[in-house]
N, C-alpha and C positions, 0 to 999 in steps of 0.2 A: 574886602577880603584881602590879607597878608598874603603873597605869594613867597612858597620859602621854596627854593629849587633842593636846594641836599640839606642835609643832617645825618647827622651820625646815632646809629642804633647799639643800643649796647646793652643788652638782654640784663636784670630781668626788668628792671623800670619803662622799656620801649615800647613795651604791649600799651600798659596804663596811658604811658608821653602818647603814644598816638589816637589809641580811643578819643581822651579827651581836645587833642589840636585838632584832628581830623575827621570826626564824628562822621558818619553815609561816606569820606570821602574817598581817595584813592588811592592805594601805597604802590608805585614805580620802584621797581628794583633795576640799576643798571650795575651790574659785579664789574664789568670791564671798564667802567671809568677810568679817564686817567691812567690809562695801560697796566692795569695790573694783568699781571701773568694769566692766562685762565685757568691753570692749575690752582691757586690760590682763589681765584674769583669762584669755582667750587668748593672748595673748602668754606669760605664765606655763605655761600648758599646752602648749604648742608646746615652749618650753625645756623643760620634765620630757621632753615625749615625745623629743626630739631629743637632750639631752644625758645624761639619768637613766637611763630606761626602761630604753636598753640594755643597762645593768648591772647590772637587777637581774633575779635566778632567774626564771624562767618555771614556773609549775607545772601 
C-alpha cells in the first residue's frame, strides 16, 4: 500500500481522484496546516463542504 500523506483537492475532479485512490479508505482534513490563517482555513472548509462533500460516498 502507497502512503500519500497530503494532496491537493480541487473540486470538481476530487470526488471521482478519491473514490478511486481511496476506495473504504479515509479523507483527513487538517485546514491549519502550514499556518494558514483560520479565517481562511474556514473559508477552505466551507468550499470542501459545499462544493466536494457532495460527491463523495457516504458510508
Amino acid at each position: 500500500m502507497q502512503l500519500q500523506l497530503a494532496f491537493e483537492l480541487r473540486s470538481p475532479s476530487c470526488g471521482a481522484s478519491h473514490r478511486e485512490r481511496y476506495a473504504g479508505g479515509v479523507l483527513l482534513l487538517n485546514p491549519l496546516l502550514g499556518g494558514i490563517a483560520p479565517r481562511e482555513a474556514w473559508k477552505m472548509l466551507r468550499l470542501f463542504e459545499r462544493e466536494v462533500l457532495p460527491h463523495l460516498p457516504v458510508q
